[in-house]
FIDO-466398 format. One record per residue: residue in one letter; x, y, z of N, C-alpha, C, O in turn. Coordinates in pm, whole numbers, plus 50000, padded with zeros to 5 digits. Example, Ala and Ser with C-alpha at 12.3 -4.5 7.8 and 13.67 -1.06 7.14 Angstrom:
<recs>
A513194943150780512304955050780513204967050780514244966850846 S512854977550708513674989450714512905000350787513415011450804 
</recs>
This chain:
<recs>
X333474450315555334374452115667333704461115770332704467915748 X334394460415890333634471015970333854485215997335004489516002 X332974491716011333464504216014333744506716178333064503516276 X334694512116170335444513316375334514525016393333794527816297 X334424531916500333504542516560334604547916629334364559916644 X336044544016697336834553316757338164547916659338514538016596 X338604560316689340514560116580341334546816624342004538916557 X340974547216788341854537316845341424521016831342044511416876 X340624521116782339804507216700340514502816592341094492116572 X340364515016507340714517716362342984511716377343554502716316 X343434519416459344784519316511345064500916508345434494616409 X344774495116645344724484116679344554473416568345444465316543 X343174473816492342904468216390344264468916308345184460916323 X344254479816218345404481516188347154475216183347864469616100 X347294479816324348184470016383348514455716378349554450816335 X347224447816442347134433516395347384426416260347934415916225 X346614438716189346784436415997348634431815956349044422815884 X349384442016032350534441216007351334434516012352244432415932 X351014428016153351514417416226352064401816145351104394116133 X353474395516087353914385316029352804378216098352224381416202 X352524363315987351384357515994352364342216025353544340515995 X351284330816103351344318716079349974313716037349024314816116 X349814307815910348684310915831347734321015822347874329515734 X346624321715912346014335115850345984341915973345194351315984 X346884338116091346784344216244348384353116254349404349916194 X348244363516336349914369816390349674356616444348684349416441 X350914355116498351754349116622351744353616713351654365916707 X351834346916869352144357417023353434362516964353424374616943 X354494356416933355914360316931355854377116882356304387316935 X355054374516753355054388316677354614401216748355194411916729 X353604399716828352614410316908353834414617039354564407317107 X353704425217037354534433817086354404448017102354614457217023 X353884447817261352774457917293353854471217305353464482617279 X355064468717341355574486317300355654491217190356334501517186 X355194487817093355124488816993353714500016907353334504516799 X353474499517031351284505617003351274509217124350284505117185 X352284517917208352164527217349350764532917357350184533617466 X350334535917270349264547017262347734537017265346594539917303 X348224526017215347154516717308346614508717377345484503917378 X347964506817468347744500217591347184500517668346994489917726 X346504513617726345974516917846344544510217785344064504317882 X343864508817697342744505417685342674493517577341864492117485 X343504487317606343664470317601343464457917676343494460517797 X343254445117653343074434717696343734422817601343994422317480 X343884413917703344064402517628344294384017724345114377817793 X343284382917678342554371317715343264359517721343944361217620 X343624348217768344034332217737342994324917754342344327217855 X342594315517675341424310417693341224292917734340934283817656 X341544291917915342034281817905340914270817945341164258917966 X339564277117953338254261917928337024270117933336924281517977 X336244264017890334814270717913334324282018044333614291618071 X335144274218085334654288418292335574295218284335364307318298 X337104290018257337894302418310338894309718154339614302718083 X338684322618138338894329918061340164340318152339894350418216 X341074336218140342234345118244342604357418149342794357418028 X342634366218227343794383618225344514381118188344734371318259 X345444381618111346554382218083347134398518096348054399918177 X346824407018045347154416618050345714428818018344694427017951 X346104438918083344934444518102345254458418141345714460318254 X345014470418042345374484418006345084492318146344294488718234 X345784502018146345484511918257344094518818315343634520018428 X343704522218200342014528818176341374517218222341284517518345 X340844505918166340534489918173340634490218295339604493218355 X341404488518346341884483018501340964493618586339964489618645 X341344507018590341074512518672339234514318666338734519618765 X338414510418568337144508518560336744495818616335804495018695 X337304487618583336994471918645337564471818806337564460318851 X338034481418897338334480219024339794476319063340084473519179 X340594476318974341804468219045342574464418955342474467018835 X343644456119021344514450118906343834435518906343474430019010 X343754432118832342394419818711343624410618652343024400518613 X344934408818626345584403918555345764391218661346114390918779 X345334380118560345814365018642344334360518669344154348618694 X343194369518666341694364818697340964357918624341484356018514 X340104353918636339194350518584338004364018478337584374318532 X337794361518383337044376018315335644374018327334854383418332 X335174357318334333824352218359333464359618491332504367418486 X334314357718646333734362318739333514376618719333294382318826 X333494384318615333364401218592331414398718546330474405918580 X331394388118474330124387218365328944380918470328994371518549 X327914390118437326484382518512326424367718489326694362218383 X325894359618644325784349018607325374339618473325914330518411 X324144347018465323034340918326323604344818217323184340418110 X324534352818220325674357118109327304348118070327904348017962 X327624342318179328524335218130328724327118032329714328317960 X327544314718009328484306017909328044314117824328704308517736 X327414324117755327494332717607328624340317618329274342317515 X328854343317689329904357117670331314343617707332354349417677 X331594332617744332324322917724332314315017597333334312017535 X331134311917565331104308917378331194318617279331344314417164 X331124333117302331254340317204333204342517182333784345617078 X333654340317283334754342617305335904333717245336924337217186 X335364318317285335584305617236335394303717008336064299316915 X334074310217031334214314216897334934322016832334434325416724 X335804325816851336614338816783338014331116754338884335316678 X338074314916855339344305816822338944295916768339834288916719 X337794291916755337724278416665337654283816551338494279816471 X336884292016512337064296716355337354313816378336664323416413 X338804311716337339444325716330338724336016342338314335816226 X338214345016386337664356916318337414368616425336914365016531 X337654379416411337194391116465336154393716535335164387716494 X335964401216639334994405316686335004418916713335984424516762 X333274428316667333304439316702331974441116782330974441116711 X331774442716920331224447917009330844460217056331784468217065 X329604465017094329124479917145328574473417283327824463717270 X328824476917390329014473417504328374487617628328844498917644 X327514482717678326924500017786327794487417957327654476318009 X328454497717967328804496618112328104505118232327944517318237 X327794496818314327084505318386328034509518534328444501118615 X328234523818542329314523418642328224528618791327114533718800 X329484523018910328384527819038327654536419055326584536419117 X328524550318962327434563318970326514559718925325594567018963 X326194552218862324954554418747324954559018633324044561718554 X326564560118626326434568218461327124553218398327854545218456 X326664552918273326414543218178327734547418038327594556617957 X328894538318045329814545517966329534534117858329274522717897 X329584537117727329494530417602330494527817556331314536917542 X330834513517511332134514717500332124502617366331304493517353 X333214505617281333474497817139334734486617188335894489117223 X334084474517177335334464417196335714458417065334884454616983 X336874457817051337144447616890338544438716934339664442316972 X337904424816910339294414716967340004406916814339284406016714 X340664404516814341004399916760342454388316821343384389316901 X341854376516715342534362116809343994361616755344064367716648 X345114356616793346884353116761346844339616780346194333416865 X347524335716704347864317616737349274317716872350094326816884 X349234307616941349844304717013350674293816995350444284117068 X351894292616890352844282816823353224277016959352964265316989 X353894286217048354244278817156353814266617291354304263917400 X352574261417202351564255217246350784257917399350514250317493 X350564272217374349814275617552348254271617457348024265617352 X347584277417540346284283617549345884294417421346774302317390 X344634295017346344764306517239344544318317348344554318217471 X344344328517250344844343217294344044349017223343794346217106 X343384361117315342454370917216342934383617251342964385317373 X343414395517166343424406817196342254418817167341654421517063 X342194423617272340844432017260341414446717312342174449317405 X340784454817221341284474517255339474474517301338544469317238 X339434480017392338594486617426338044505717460338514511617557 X337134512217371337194525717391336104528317374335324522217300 X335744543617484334454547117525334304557117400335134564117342 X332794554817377332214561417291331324567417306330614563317397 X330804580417229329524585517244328584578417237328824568917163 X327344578217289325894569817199325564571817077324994564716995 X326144586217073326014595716942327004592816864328104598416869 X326554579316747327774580516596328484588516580329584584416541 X328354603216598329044602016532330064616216644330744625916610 X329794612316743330194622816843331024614416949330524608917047 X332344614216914333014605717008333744612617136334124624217126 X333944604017275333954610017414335644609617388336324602917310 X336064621417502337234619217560336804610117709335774609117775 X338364603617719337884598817870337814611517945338634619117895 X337154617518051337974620718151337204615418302336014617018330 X337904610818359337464601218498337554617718593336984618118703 X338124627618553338314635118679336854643518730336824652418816 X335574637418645334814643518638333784635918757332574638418761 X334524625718859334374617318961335194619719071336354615619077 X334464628119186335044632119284335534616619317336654613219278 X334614606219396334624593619436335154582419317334574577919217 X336604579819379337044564219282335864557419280335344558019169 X335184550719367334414544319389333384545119261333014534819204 X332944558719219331924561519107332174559618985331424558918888 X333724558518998334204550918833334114539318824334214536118705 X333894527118918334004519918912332804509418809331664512418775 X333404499518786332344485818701331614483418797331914480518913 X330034485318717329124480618801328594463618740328724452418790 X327964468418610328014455418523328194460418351328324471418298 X328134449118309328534448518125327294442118079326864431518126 X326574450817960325184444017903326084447617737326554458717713 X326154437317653326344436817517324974443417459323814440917493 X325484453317356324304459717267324054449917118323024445317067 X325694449417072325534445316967327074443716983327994450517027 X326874428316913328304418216867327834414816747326684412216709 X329284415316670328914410616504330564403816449331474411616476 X330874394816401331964387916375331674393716241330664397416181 X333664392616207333894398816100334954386816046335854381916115 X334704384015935335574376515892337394379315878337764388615806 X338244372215938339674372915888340254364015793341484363315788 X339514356715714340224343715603339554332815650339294326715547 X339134326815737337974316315827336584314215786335944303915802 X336114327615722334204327215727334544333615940335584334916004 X333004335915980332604335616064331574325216108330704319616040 X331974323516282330884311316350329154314416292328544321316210 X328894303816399327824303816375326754314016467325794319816415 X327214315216662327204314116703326584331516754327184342016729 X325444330416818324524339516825324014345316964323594336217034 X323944355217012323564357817177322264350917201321754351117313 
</recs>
């Protein structure tokens, strides 16, 4: 299994675990974000409705305010370097054809130039109500240092502007099995 690097990984994970099942997936019905106040602000969650477009659905306070704006209803591909899309669109895609988890270490590079590290872990819900699947992802900044984890604090940015997303380079993605096996499917 994986070992989380922030509590709020560990939390989320958690959470999902709990979540009533339709076979080996929660349900949207079940997921029910007041429920996990404490980790919304650095949440996501994806609909995945074709190879190009990967829409917002919902998208945490912290999240938002690093990515520039309110993002909900967008596209998540137009966030990803060109030569980066269809991987970071098939890795994504993989997490719904065969069930399974994803845990990500992610360097963001913000306008200042400072480089925030950040732990993504999604995990997919079935969508009974026949939409689009659904991936939920907590996202949280981390030290580089294992074992030395960051508080946020943005106030340490005179200029909004310097918090902002510059780009996203994946360090390391690794699927974790939920009852499925894991894809095949490789950067």
């Amino acid at each position: 299994m994986i070992e989380f690097r922030h509590s709020k990984s560990q939390a989320f994970y958690d959470y999902w675990c709990n979540l009533p099942r339709v076979g080996i997936l929660p349900d949207k019905s079940s997921f029910k974000p007041e429920e996990i106040p404490s980790l919304l602000s650095t949440m996501l969650v994806y609909e995945l409705i074709s190879s190009d477009f990967i829409r917002i659905r919902l998208i945490g306070s912290t999240v938002e305010e690093r990515f520039g704006g309110s993002r909900t209803g967008t596209n998540y591909l137009d966030m990803v370097e060109e030569h980066r899309k269809p991987s970071a669109s098939a890795a994504l895609w993989s997490q719904v054809e065969k069930p399974c988890g994803m845990h990500v270490l992610l360097e963001q590079e913000l306008m200042s130039g400072r480089i925030a590290y950040i732990e993504a872990v999604g995990l997919p819900i079935s969508n009974t109500e026949g939409g689009h699947p659904l991936i939920l992802f907590q996202n949280n900044e981390i030290s580089r240092d294992r074992d030395d984890l960051l508080l946020e604090n943005w106030d340490q940015f005179d200029d909004k502007e310097d918090r902002l997303l510059k780009c996203i380079r994946v360090s390391e993605r690794r699927f974790f099995d939920l009852g499925a096996g894991i894809p095949d499917f490789r950067d």
